[in-house]
Backbone as JSON, one array per atom type, in Angstrom:
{
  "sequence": "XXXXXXXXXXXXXXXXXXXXXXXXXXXXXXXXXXXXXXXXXXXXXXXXXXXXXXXXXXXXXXXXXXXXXXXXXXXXXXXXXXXXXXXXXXXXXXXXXXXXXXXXXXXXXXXXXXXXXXXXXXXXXXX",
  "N": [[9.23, -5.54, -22.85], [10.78, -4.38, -19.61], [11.18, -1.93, -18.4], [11.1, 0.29, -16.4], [12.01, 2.8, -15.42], [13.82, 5.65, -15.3], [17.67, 5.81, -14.23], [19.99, 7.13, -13.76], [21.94, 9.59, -15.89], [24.07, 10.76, -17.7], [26.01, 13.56, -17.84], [27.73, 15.97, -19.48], [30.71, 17.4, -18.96], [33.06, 19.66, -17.6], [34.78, 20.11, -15.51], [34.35, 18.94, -12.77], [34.07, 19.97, -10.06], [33.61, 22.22, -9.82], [30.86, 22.31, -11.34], [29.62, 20.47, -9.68], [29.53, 22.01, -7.38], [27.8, 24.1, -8.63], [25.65, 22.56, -9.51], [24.01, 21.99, -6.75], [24.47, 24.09, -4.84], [23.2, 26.23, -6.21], [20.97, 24.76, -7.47], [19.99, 23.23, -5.82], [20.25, 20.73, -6.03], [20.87, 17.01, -4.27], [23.64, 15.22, -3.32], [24.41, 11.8, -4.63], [26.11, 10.33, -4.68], [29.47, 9.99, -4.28], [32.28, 9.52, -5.72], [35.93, 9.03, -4.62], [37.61, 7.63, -5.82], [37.37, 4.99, -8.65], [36.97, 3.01, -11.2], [38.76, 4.32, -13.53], [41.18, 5.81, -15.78], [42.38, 8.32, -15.33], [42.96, 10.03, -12.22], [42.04, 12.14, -10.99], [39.09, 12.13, -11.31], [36.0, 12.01, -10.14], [33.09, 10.04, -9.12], [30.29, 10.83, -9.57], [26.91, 11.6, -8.38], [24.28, 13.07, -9.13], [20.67, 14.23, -7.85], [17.67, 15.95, -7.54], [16.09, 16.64, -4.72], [14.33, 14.19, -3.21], [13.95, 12.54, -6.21], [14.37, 10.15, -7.82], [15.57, 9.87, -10.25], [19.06, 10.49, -11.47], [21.44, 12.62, -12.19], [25.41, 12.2, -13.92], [28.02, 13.24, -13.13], [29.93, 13.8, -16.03], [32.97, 13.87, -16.94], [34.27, 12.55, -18.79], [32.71, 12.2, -20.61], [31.81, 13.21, -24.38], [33.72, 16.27, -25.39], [32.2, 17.66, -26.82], [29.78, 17.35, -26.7], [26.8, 17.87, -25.35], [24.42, 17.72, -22.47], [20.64, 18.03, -22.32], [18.71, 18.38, -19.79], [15.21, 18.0, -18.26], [13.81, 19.83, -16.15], [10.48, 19.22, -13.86], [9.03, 21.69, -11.91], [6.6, 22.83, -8.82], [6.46, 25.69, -8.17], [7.13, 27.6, -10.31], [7.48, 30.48, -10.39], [8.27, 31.17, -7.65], [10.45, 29.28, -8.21], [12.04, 30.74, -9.82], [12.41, 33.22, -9.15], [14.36, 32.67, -6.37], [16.37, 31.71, -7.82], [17.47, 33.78, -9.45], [17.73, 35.72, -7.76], [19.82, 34.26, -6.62], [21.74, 34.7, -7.95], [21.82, 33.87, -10.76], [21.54, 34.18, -14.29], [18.97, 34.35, -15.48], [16.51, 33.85, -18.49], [13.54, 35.64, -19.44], [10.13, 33.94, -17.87], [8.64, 31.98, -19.99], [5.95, 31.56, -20.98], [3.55, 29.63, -22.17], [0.9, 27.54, -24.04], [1.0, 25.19, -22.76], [1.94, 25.7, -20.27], [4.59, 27.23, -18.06], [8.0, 28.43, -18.63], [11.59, 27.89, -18.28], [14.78, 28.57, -19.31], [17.71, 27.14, -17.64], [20.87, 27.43, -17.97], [23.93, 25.35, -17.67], [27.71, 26.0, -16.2], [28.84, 24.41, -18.28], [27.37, 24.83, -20.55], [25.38, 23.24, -20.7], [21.87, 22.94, -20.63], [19.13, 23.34, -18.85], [15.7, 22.54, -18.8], [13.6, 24.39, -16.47], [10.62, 23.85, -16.21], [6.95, 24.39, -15.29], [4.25, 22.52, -15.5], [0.8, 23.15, -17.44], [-1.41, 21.86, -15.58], [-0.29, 21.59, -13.21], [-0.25, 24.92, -12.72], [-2.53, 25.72, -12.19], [-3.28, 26.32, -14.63]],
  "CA": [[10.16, -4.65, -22.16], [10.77, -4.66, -18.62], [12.44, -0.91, -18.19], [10.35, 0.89, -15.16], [12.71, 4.45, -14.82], [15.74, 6.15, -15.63], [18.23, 5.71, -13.21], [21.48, 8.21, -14.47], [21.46, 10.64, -17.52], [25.16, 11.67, -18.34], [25.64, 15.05, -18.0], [29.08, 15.96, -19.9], [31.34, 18.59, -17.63], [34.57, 19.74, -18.04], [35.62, 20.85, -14.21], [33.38, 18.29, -11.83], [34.06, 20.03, -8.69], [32.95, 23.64, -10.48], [29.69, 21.45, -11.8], [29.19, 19.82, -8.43], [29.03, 23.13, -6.72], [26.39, 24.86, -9.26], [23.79, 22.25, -9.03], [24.1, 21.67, -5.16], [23.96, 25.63, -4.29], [22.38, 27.06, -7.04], [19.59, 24.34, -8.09], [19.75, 22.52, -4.43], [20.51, 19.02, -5.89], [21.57, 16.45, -3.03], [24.19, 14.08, -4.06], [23.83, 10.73, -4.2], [27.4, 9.55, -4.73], [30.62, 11.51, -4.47], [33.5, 8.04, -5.23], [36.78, 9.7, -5.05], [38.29, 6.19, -6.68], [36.51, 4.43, -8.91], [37.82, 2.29, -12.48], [39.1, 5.37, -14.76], [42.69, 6.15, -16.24], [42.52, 9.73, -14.47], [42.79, 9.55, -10.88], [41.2, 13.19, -10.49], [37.97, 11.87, -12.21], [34.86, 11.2, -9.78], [31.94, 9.27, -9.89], [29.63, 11.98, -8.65], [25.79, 11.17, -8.71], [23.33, 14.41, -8.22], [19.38, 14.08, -7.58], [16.9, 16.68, -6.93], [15.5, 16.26, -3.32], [13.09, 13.37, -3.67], [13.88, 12.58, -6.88], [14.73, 8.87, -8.11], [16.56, 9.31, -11.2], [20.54, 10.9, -10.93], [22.66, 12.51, -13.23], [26.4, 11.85, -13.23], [28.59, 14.45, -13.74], [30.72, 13.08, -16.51], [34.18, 14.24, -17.63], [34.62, 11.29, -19.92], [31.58, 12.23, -22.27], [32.33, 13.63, -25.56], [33.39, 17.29, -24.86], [31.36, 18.34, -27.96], [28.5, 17.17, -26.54], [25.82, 18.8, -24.33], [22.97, 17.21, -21.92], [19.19, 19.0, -21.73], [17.15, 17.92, -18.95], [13.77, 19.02, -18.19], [12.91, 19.78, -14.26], [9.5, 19.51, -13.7], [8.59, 22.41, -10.65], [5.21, 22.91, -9.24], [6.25, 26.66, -8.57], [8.23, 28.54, -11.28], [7.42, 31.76, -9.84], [9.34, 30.87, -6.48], [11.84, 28.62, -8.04], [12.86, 32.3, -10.79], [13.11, 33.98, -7.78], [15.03, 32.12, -5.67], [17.19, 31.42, -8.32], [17.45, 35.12, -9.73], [18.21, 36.06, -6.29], [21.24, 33.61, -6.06], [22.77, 35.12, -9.24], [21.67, 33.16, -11.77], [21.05, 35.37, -15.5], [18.21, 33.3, -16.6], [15.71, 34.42, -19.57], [12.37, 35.58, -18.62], [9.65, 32.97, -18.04], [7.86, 31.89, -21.36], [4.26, 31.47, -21.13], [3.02, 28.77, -23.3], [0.06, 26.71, -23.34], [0.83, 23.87, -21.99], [2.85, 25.86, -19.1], [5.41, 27.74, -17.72], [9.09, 27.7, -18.32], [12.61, 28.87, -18.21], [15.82, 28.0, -19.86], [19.31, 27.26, -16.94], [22.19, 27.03, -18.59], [25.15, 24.79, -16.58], [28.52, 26.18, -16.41], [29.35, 23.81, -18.96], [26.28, 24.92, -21.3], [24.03, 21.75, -20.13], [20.58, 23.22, -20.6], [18.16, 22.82, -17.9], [14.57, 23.72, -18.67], [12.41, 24.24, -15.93], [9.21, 24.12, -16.25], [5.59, 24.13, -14.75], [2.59, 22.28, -16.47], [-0.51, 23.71, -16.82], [-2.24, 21.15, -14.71], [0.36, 22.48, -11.84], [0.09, 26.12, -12.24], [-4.04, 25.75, -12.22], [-4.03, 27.38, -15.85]],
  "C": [[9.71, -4.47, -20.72], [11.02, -3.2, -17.77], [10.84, -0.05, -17.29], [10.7, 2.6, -14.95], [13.87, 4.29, -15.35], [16.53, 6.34, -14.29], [19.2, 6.86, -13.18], [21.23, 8.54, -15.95], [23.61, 11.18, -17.34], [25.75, 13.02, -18.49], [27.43, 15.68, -18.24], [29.32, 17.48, -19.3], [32.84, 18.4, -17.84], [35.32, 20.18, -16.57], [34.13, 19.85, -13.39], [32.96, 19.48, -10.96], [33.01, 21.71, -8.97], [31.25, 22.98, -10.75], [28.58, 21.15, -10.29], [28.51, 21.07, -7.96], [27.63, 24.46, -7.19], [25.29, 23.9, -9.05], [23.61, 22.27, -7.89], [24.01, 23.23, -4.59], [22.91, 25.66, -5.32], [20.71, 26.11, -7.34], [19.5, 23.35, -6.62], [19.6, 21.07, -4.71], [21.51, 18.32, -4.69], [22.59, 15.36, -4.15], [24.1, 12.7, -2.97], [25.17, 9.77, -4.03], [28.29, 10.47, -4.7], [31.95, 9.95, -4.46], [34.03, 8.86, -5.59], [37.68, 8.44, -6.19], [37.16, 5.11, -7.06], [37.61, 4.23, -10.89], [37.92, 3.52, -13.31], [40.8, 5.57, -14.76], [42.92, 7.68, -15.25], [42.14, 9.27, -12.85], [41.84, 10.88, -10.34], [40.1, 13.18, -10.84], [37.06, 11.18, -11.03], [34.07, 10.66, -10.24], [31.27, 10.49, -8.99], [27.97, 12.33, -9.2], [24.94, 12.23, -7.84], [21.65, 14.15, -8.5], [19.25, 15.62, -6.85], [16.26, 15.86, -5.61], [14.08, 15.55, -3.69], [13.14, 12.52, -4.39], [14.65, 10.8, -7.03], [16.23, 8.95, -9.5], [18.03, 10.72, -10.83], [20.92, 11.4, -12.23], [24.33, 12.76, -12.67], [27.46, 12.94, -13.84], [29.75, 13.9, -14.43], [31.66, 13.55, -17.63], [34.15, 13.52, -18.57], [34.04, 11.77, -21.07], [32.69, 13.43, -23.33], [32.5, 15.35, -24.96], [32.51, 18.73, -25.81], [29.98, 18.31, -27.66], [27.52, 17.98, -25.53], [24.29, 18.24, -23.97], [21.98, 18.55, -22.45], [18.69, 18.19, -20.86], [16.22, 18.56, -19.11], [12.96, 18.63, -16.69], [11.66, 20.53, -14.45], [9.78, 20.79, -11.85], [7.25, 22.84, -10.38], [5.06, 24.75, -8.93], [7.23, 27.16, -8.99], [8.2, 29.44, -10.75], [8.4, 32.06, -9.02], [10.64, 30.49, -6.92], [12.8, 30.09, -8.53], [13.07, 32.47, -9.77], [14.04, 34.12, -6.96], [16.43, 32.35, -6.74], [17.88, 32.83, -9.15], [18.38, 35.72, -8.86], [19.69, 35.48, -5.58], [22.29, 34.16, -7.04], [22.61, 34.96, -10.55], [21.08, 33.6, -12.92], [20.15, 34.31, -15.69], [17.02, 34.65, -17.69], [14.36, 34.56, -18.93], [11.76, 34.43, -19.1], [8.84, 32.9, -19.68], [6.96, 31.4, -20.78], [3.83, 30.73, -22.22], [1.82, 28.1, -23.15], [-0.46, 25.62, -22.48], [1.9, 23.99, -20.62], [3.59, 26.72, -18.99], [6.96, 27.73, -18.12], [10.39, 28.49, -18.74], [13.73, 28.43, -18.76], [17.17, 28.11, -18.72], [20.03, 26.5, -17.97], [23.61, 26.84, -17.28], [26.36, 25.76, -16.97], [29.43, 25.54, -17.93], [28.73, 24.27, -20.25], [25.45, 23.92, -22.0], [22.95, 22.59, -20.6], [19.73, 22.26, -19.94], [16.6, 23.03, -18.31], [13.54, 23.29, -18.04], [11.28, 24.86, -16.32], [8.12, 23.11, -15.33], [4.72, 23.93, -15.72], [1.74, 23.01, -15.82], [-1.28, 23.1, -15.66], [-1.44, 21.55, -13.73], [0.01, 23.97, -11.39], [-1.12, 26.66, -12.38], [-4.23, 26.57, -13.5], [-4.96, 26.24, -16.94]]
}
């Protein structure tokens, strides 16, 4: 096997543009693609490819997927403390942090009810 990285992850969404606008404010993903036309039966259907700043691999915000279905990622951050905050501060209900041994970490839930969960390893948060 030849496979190096993940490039795109799927991330099933029922309103793009609603989608678009929560990770890009709220979690400060850059996008990487925004095709207004691109091969689909729906003409209101982007291709719309979001990355964390830095970040190599993309997810695509994708009407098509099953609408039963539901991504999780898992964003690494090296400070939770800051990111709650920030993100607290923008609106965002999240659950307090959990404290575990092997780290830090928090549960975002997308508009869609994606589940995000950031978290900090121990080896990040010097515990």
């Amino acid at each position: 096997m030849n496979i190096q990285h993940l490039d795109l992850i799927g991330m099933p969404v029922t309103n793009q543009q609603v989608s678009l606008e929560f990770y890009t404010t709220m979690l400060g993903f850059e996008v990487r693609t925004n095709m207004e036309h691109f091969e689909s039966d729906d003409p209101h259907v982007r291709w719309i490819e979001l990355v964390p700043p830095g970040a190599s691999t993309a997810i695509v915000l994708a009407p098509w997927e099953n609408a039963n279905s539901r991504g999780t990622i898992v964003l690494v951050t090296t400070d939770i403390e800051a990111d709650y905050a920030e993100l607290t501060a923008k609106g965002l209900n999240l659950p307090p942090l959990d404290h575990q041994p092997w780290g830090i970490s928090t549960l975002i839930t997308d508009p869609d009810g994606n589940k995000l969960l950031l978290q900090q390893n121990s080896a990040m948060s010097g515990a």
